[in-house]
C-alpha positions as CSV (number, residue, x, y, z in Angstrom):
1,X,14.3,15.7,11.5
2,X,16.4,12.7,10.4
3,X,14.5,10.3,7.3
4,X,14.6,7.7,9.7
5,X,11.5,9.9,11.8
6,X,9.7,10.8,8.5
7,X,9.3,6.7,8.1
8,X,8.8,5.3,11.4
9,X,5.9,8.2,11.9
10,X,4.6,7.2,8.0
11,X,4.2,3.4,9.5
12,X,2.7,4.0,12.3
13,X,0.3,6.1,10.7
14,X,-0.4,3.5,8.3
15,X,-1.0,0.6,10.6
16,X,-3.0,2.7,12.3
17,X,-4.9,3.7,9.5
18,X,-5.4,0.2,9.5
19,X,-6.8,-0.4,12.4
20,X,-9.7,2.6,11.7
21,X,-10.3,0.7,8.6
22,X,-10.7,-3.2,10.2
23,X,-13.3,-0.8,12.9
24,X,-15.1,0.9,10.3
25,X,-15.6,-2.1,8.3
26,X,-18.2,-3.4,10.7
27,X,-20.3,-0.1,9.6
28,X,-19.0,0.5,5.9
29,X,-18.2,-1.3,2.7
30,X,-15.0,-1.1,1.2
31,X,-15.5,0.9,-1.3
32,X,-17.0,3.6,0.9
33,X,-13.9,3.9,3.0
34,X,-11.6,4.8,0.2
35,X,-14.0,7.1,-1.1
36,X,-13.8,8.7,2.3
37,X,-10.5,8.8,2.1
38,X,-9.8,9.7,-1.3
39,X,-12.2,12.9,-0.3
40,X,-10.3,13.7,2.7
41,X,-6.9,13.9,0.9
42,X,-8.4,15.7,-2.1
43,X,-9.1,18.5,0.4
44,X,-6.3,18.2,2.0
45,X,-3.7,18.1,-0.7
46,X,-5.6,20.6,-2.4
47,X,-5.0,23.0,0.2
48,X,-1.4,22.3,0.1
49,X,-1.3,23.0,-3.0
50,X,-2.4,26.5,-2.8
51,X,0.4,27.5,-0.2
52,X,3.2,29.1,-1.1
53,X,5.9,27.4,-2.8
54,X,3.1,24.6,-3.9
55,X,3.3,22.2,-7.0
56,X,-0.5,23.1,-8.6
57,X,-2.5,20.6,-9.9
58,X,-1.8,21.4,-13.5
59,X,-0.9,18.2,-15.1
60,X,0.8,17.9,-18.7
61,X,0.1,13.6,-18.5
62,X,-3.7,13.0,-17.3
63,X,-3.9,9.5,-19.0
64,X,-1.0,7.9,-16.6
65,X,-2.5,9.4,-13.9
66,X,-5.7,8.0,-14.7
67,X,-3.7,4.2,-15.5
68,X,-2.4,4.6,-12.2
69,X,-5.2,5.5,-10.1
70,X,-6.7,2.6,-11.4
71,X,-4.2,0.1,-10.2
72,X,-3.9,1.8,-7.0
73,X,-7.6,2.1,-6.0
74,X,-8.6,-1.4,-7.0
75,X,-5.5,-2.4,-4.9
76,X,-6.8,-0.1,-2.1
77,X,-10.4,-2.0,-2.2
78,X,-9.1,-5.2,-2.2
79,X,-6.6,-4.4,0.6
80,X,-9.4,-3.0,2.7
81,X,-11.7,-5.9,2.2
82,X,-9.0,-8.2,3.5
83,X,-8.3,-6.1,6.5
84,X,-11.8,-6.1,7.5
85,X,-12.1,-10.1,7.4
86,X,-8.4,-11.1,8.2
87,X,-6.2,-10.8,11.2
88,X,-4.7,-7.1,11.1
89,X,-1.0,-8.5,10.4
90,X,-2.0,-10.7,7.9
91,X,-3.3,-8.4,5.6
92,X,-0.7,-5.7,6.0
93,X,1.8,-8.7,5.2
94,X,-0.2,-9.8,2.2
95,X,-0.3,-6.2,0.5
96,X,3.6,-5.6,1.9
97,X,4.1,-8.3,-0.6
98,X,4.4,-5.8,-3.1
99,X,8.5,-5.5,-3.7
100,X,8.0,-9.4,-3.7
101,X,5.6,-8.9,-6.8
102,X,7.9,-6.3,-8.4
103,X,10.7,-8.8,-8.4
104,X,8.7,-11.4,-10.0
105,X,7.6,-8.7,-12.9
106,X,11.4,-8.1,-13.4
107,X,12.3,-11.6,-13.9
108,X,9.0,-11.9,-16.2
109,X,10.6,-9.4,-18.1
110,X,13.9,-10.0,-18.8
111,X,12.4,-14.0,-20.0
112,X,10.4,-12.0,-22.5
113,X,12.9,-9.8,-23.7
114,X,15.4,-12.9,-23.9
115,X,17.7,-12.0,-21.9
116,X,20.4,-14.6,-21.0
117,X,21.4,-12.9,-17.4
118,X,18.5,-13.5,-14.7
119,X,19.7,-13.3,-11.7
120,X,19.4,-16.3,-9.3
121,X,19.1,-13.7,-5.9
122,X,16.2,-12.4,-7.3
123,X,14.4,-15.8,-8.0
124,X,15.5,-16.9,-4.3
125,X,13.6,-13.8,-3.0
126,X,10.6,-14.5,-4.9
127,X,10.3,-18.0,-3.3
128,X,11.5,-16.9,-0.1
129,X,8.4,-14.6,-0.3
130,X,5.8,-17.1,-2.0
131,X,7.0,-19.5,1.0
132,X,6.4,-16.9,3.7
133,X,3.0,-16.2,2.1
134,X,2.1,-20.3,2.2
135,X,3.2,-19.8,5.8
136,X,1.1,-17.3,7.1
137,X,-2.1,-18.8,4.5
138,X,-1.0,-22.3,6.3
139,X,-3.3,-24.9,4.7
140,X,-5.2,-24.9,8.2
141,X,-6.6,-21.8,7.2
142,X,-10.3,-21.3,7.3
143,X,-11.6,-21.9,4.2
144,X,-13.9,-19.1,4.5
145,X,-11.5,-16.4,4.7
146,X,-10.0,-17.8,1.3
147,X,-11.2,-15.4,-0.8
148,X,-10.2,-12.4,1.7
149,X,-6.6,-14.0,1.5
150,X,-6.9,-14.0,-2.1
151,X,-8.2,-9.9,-2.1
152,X,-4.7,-9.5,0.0
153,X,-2.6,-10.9,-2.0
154,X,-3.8,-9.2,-5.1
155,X,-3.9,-6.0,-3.2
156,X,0.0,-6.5,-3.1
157,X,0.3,-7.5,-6.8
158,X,-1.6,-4.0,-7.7
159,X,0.0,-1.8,-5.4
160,X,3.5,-2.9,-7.1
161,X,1.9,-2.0,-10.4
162,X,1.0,1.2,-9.1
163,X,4.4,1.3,-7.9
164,X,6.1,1.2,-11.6
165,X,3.3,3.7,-12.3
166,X,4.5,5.9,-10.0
167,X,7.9,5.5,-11.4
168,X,6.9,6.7,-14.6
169,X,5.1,9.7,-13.2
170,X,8.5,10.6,-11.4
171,X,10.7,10.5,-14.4
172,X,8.6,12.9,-16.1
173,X,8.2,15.5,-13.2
174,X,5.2,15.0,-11.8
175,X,5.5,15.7,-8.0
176,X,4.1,13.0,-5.1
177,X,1.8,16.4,-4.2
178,X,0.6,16.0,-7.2
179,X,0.2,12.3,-8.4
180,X,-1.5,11.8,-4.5
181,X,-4.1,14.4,-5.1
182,X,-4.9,12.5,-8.6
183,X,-5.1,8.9,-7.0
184,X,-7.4,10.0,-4.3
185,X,-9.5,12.0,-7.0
186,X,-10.0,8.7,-8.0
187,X,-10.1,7.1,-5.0
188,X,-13.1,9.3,-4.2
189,X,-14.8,8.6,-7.9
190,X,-14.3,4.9,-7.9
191,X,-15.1,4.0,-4.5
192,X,-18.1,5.8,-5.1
193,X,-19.1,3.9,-8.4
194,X,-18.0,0.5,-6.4
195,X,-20.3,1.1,-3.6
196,X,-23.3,1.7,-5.9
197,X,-22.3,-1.4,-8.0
198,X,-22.2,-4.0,-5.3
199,X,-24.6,-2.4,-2.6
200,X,-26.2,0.4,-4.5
201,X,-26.9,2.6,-1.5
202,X,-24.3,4.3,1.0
203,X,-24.4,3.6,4.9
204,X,-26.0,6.6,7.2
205,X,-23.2,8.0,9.3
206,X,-23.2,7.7,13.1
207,X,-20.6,10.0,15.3
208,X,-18.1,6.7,15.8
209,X,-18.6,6.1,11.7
210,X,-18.0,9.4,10.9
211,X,-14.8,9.9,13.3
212,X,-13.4,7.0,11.9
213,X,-13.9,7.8,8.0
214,X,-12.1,10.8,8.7
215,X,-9.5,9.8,11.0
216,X,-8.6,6.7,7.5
217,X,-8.6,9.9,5.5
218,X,-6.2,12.4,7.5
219,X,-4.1,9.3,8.9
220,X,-3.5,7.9,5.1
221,X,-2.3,11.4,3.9
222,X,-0.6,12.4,6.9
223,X,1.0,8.7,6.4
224,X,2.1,9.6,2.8
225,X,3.4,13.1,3.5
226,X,5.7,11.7,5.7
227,X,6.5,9.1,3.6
228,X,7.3,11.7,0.7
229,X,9.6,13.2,2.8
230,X,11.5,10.0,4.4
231,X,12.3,9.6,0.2
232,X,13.4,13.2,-0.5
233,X,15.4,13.4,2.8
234,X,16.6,9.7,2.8
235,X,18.2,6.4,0.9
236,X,15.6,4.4,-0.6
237,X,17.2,0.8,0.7
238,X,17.2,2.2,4.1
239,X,13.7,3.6,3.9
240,X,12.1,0.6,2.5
241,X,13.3,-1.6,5.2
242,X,12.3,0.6,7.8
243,X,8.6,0.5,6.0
244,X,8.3,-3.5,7.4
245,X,7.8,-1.9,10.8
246,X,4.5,-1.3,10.0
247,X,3.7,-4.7,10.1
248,X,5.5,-4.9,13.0
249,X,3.1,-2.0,14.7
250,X,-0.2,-3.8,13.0
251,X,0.9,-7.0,14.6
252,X,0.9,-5.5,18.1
253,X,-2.5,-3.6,17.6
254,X,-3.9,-6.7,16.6
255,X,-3.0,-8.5,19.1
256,X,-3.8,-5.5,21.9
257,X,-7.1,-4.2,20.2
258,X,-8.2,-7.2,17.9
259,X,-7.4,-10.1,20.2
260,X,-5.7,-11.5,17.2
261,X,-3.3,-14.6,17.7
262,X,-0.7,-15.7,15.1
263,X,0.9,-18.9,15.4
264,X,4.5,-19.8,14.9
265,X,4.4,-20.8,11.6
266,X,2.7,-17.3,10.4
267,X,5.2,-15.6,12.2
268,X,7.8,-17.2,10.7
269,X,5.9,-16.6,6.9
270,X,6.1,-12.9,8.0
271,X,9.8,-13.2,8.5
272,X,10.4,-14.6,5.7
273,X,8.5,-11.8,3.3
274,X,10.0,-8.9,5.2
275,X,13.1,-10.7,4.4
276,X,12.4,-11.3,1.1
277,X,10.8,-7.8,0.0
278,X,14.5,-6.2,1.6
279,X,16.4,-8.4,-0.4
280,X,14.2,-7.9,-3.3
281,X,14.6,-4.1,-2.9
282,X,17.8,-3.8,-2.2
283,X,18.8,-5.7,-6.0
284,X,16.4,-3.5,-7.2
285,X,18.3,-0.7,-5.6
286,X,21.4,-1.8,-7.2
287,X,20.1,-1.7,-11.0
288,X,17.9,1.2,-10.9
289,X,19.2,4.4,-11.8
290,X,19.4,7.0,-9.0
291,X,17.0,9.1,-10.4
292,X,13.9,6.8,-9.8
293,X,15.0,5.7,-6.3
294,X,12.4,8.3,-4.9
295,X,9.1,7.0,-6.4
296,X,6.8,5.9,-3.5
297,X,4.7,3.3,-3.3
298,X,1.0,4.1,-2.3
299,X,-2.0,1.6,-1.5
């Protein structure tokens, strides 16, 4: 199978993911889902692990995993807080906004380390992106879902930190089997220790709860093992702009499952970050050495 599959099925099974998340929110807090889900891929990837031809668990570098995990779960919260409050498309948009983010911490960078060559593409893509997020957060938003907007946005913000995290974890050998079984082992921990801090108690399962926990769970690793593959098999430009589909897919199950509506001038905000986040990545693309092109973004 071509990269081009390995991607489109890894979006799909994210915005669906995303839809068993905005359903089980009604029953579950936030925290609770990723613990669910960090379980399920711990068993699952731990499994994998044991088959022939597996990468083990083993790891020489336990403190970046731990510095990444937490990054990625606090973005994972605060992403599935928004997408239990927000319109589906919305808050996939809002955490897509991570190349958007990773642009802005390049530029931050080079003004730190003086350098006298930013380059003026990559500031256009950042406002590009900041407009397309004023779009779709128009100022006629409800002012109640301001702080869900807010949790969105920083979900996007952490998962390009996890992203540089990742990074790192690549260039010193650490497999995606690997650095995934880690970040749901700590999905699984924190979610746990977030759910007794703000709740202290964990929900009773029904069937529909439990079906829906599990199906987050296998649908997020099945998501990322495809995604894995779309980078081993495939160019990294071309994969991350076939990676906006999925909030192509979340806009349609919204509007089929959630009722959701989104006006012209969100649509057009969501135009203008897919836009932005490809032309982001694909400067990125340009100055980063070939060799950490493969690093996957997980959230």
């Amino acid at each position: 199978m071509p990269a081009s599959f390995f991607m489109l099925l890894a979006t799909l099974l994210f915005a669906t993911m995303g839809v068993c998340v905005k359903l089980a929110s009604s029953s579950y807090d936030p925290g609770e889902i990723v613990m669910y889900r960090g379980l399920t891929g711990m068993l699952m990837l731990g499994l994998l692990s044991r088959l022939p031809g597996g990468a083990g668990l083993a790891t020489k570098v336990p403190a970046m995993h731990f510095w990444r995990s937490i990054s990625g779960v606090i973005s994972l919260v605060l992403w599935f807080y928004a997408i239990g409050h927000l319109p589906l498309a919305t808050a996939m948009t809002l955490n897509y906004m991570s190349s958007v983010w990773m642009a802005l911490f390049l530029l931050g960078g080079a003004v730190l380390m003086g350098s006298s060559r930013i380059d003026g593409r990559l500031i256009a893509a950042v406002l590009v992106g900041f407009l397309g997020v004023a779009l779709v957060l128009r100022p006629s938003m409800d002012a109640r879902l301001a702080w869900y907007a807010l949790a969105g946005l920083l979900s996007g913000m952490l998962a390009a930190m996890a992203y540089l995290q990742v990074t790192a974890l690549g260039r010193v050998g650490e497999p995606e089997s690997r650095t995934v079984f880690y970040f749901s082992l700590g999905g699984a921990v924190a979610g746990a220790l977030f759910t007794l801090a703000s709740s202290g108690r964990f929900h009773a399962h029904t069937l529909r709860g439990a079906g829906l926990l599990l199906a987050v769970g296998l649908l997020a690793t099945g998501a990322q093992l495809a995604l894995t593959r779309a980078y081993a098999k495939g160019r990294a430009l071309t994969n991350a702009c076939l990676q906006y589909l999925g909030i192509v897919f979340s806009c349609v199950f919204g509007v089929l499952l959630f009722n959701d509506t989104l006006q012209a001038p969100a649509l057009l905000g969501i135009f203008l970050i897919i836009a932005a986040g490809i032309a982001a990545t694909l400067l990125r693309t340009r100055s980063t050495p070939p060799d950490s092109q493969h690093s996957i973004s997980e959230s």
